[in-house]
NUTIKOL-813277 format. One record per residue: residue in three letters; z negated, x negated, y negated of N, C-alpha, C, O in turn. Coordinates in steps of 0.1 Angstrom, whole numbers, plus 2048, in hexadecimal, padded with zeros to 3 digits. Last residue first. Example, Ala and Ser with C-alpha at 12.3 -4.5 7.8 and 13.67 -1.06 7.14 Angstrom:
BEGIN
SER7B97808167B977780B7B177F8007B077A7F5
ALA7B277C8397B278582D7B277C8217AB772821
//
This chain:
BEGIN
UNK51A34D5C751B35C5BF5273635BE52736E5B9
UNK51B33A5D65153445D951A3535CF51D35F5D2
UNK51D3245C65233245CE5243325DA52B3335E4
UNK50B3235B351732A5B051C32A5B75263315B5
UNK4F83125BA4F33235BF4FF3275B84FD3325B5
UNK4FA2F45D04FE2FD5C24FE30D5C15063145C9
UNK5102F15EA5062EA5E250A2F25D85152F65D5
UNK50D2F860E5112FD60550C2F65F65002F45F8
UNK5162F76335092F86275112F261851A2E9618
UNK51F30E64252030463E51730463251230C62A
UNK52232964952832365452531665352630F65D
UNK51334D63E51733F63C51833464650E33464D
UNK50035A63D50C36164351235664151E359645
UNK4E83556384EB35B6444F735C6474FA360653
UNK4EA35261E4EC3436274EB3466324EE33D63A
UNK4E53626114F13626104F735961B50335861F
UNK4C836B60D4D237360F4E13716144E9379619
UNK4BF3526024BD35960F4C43616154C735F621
UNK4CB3575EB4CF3475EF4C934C6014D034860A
UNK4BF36E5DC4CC3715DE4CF3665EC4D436A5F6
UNK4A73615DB4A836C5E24B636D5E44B936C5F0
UNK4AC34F5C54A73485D04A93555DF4AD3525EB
UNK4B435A5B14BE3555B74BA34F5C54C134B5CE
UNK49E3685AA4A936F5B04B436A5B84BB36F5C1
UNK4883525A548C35A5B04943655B149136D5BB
UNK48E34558B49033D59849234A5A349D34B5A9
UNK47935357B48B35357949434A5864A034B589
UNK46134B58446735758747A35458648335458E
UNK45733557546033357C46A34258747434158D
UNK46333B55145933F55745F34056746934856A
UNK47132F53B46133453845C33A54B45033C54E
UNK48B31954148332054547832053D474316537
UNK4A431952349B31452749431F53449732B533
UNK4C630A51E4BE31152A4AD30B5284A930052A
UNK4E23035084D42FD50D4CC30C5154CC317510
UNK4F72EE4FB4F32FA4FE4EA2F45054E92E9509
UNK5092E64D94F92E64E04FC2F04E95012FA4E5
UNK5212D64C451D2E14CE5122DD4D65122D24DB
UNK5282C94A65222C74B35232D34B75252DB4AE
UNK5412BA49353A2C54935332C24A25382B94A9
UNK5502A148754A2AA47D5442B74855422C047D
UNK55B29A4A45592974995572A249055D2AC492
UNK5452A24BB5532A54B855429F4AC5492A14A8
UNK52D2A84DB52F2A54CB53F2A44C95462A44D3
UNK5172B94F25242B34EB5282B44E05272BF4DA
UNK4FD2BE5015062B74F550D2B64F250C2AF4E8
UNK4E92D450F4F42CA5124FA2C85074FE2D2502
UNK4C52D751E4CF2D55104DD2CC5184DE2C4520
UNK4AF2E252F4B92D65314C42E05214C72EB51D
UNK4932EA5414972E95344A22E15374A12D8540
UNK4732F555447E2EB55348B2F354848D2FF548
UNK4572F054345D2F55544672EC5554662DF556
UNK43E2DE53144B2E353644E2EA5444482E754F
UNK4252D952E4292E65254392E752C43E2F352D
UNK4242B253341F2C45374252CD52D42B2C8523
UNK44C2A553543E2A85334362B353243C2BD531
UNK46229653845429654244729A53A43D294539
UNK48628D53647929352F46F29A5374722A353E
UNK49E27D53549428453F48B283536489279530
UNK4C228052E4B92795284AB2825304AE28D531
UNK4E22705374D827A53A4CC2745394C826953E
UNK50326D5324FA2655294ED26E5324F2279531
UNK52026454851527053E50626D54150026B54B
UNK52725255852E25654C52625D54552625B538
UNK51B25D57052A25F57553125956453D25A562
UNK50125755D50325F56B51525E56B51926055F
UNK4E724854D4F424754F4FA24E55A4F7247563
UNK4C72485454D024354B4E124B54A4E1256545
UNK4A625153C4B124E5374BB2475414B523E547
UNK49025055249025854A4A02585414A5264540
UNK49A24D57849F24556C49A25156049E25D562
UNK49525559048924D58648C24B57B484248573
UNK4AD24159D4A224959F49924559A49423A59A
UNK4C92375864BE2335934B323E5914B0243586
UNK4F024058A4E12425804D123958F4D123759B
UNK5062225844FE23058D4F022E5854EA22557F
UNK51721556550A21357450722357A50622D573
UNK53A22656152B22155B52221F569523224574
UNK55A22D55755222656254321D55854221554F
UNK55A24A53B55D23653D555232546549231543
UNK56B26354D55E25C54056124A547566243550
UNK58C26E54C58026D55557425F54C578255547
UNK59A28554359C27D53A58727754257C27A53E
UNK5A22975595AC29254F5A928654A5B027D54B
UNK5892A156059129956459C29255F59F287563
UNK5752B255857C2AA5495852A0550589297549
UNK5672C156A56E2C555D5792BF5575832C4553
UNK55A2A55755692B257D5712B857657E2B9578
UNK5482A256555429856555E2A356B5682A8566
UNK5392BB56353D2B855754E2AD55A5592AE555
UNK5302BB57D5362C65795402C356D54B2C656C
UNK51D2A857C5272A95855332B258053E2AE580
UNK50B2AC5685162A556D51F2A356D52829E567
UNK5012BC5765092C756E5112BC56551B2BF55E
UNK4F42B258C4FC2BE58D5062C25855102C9588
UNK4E12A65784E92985854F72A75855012A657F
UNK4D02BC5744D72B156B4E42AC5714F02AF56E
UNK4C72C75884D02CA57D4DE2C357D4EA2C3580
UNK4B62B35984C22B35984C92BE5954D22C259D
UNK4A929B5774AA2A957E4B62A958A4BF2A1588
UNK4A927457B4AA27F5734AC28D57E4AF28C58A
UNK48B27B58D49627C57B49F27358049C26B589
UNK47028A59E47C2845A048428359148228D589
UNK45B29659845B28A59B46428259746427858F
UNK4462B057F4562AB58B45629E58C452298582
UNK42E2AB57242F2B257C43C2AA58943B2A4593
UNK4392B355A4362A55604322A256943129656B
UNK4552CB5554462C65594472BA55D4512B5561
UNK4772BF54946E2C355045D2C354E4582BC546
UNK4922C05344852BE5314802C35424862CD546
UNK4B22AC5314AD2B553B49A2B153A4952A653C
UNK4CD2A551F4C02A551E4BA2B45294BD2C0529
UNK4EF2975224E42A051F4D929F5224D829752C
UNK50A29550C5012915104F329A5174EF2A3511
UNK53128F50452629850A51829250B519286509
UNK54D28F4FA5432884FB5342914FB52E2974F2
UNK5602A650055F29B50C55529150A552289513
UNK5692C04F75642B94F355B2AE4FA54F2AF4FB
UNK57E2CB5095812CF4FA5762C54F157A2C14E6
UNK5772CB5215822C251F5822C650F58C2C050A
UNK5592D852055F2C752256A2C351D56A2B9516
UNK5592F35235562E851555C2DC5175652D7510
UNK5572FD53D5603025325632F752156B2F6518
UNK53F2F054754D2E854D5592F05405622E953C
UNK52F30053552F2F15315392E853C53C2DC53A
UNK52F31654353431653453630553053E300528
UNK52430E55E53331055F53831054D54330B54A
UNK50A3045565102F855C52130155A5292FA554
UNK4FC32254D4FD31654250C30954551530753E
UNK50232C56350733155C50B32554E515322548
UNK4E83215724F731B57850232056E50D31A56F
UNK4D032855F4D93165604EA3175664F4311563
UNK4D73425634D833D5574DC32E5584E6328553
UNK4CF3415814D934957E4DE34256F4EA33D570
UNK4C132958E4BC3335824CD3395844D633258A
UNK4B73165A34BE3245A74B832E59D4AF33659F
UNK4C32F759F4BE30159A4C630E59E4D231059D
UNK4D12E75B64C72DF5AF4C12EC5A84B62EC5AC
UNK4D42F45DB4D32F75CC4CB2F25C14BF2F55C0
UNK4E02F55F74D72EB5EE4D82EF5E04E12E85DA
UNK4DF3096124E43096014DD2FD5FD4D22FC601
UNK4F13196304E63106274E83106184F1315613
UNK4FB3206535003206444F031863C4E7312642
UNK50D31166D500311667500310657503306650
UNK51A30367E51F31167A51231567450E320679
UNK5162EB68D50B2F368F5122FD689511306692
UNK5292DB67B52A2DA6865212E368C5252E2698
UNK51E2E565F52B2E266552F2E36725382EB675
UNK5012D66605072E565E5122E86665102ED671
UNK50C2B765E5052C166E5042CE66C5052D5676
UNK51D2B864E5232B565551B2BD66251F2C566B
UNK50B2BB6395142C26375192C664951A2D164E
UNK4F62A663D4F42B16444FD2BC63F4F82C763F
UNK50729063450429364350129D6445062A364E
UNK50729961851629762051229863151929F639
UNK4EF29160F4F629E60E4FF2A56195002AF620
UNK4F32766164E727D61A4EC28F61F4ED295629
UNK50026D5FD50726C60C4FB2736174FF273623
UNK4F12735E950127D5F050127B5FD502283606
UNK4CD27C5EF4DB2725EE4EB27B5F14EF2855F8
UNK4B62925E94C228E5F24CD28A5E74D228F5DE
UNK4A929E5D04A528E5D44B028F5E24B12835E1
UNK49A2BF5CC4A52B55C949D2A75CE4912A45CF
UNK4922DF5DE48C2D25D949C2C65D24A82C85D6
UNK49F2F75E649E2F45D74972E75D04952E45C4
UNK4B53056004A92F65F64A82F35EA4B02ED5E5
UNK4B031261A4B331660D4AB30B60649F308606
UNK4C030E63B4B930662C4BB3116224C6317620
UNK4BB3216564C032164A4BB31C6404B332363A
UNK4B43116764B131B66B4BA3186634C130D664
UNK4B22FD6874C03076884BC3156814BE321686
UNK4A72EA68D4A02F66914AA3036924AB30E698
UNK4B82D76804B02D468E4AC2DF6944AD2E06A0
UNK4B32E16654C02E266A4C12DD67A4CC2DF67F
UNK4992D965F49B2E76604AB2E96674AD2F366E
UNK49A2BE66448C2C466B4952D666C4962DD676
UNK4A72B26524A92B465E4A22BA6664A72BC671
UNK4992C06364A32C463E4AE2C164E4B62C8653
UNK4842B063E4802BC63948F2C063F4912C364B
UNK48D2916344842986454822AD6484802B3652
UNK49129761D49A29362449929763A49F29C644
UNK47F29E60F4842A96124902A861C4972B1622
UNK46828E60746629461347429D61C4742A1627
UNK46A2855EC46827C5F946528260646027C60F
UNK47029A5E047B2955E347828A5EB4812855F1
UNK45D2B85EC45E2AE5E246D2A65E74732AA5F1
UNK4602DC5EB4522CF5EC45C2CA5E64632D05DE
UNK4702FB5ED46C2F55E645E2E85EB4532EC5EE
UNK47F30560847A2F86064772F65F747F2EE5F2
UNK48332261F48431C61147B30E60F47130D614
UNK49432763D48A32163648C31C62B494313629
UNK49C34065349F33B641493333641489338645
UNK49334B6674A13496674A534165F4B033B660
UNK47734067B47D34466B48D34466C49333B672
UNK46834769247734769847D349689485352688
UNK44C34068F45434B68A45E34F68746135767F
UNK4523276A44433326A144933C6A144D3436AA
UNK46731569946731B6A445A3296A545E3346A8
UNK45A31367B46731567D46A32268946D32E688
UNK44330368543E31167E44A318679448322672
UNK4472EF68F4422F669944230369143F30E697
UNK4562E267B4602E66844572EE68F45D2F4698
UNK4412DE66744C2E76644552E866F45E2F066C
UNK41C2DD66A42A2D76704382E06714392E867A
UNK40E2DA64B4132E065541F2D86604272CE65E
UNK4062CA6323FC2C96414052D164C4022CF658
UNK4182D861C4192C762640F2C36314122BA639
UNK41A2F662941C2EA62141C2DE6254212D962F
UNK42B31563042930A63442430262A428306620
UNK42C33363E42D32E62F42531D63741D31C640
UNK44535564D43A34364A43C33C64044633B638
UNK45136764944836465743D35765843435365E
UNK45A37F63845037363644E37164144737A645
UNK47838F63446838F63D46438363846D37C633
UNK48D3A362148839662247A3996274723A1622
UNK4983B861249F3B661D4973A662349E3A062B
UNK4813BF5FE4833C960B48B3C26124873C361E
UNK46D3A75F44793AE5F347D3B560247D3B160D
UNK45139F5EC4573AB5E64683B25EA46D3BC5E6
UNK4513895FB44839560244D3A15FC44E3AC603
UNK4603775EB46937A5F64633885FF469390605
UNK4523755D346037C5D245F3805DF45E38C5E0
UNK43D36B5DF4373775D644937E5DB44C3885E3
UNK44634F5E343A35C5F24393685EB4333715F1
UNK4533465D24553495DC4543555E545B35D5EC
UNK43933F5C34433475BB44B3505C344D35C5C1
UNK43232D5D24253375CF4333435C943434E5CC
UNK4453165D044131B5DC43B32F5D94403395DD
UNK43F3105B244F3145BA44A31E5C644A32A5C5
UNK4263055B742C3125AE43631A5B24363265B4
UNK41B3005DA41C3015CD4253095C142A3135C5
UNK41A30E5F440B30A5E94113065DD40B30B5D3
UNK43030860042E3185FF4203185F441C3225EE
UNK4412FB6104382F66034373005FC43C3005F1
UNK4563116204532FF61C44E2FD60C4542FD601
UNK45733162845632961D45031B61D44431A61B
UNK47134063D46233D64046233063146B328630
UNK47736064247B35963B46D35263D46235763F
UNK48D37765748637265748236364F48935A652
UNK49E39664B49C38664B49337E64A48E37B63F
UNK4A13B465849B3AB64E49C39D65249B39A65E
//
């Protein structure tokens, strides 16, 4: 069994977590942490092999040195690391032979949503999109959003979007690589994202909603499962499947 220890284990995400991971035969719970804890003594404690990170994006930067220091396995589902952020601890995985995942969404359905919408691009290249969350979430725009992005310009290299400002932290409306992303914050929502693209005389819509954060934990279980056998840390739960 796999020893799995949960970061910010009190809130939803977290709470969602401690339920999946106690239910699954190949997976141990050795520890649940929150922000009063000290995560590198409660690492070493329960010798965790895996540490899951759903808290926040002012924390998570410390959070994953903390866990790749201990020479556990990230599984992270918080967003807020910078690229070039990303990039170092690529590099200390890398060098440690130390597998991991950063996953802006580990829905099966979003990441499914991001690959039909790299299939769209070059056929319809003016794009936009709308990502709804709780008001609750800190960080905007999502990093979905920022993700599928990403995904969208790669697509459409050919014909690369018109040089535009970097998006800023926080931003409810802004501009990303070229693509238009609009943030939405309010109660009644989980998380939700629409993608756009228009053509003359016709549009196309696709769109992902969560009802219920459960849908998160398969991929979250599989993301444990997989980062053991992994050499390098990894971005994106398609990266996995």
């Amino acid at each position: 069994m796999i020893r799995v220890l949960i970061n910010g284990a009190n809130g939803k995400m977290g709470q969602a977590c401690v339920k999946a991971v106690t239910a699954d035969p190949d997976l141990s719970l050795v520890g649940q942490c929150d922000r009063e804890s000290h995560l590198k003594e409660a690492i070493q404690h329960t010798q965790a092999e895996v540490v899951i990170d759903f808290t926040n994006a002012d924390s998570i930067f410390q959070t994953m040195e903390t866990i790749i220091a201990a020479k556990a396995h990230p599984v992270i589902g918080t967003t807020g690391l910078l690229k070039h952020q990303i990039e170092q601890f690529q590099k200390q995985c890398e060098q440690e032979k130390l597998g991991g995942i950063i996953a802006p969404n580990f829905s099966l359905g979003a990441v499914l949503l991001m690959k039909c919408a790299q299939e769209i691009m070059p056929y319809f290249p003016n794009v936009e999109i709308i990502e709804m969350h709780h008001d609750g979430k800190l960080d905007s725009p999502s990093g979905t959003a920022i993700r599928t992005a990403e995904g969208l310009v790669t697509a459409n290299t050919p014909h690369p979007p018109k040089p535009s400002k970097e998006i800023l932290p926080g931003a409810r409306g802004a501009i990303y690589q070229g693509i238009p992303i609009h943030s939405v914050r309010l109660p009644g929502l989980i998380a939700h994202q629409q993608i756009l693209f228009g053509s003359p005389y016709e549009t196309l819509t696709l769109r992902h909603d969560t009802t219920d954060r459960q849908c998160f934990m398969p991929g979250v279980l599989l993301a444990c499962k997989k980062v053991i056998k992994l050499d390098s840390l990894v971005i994106g739960l398609e990266t996995i499947l």
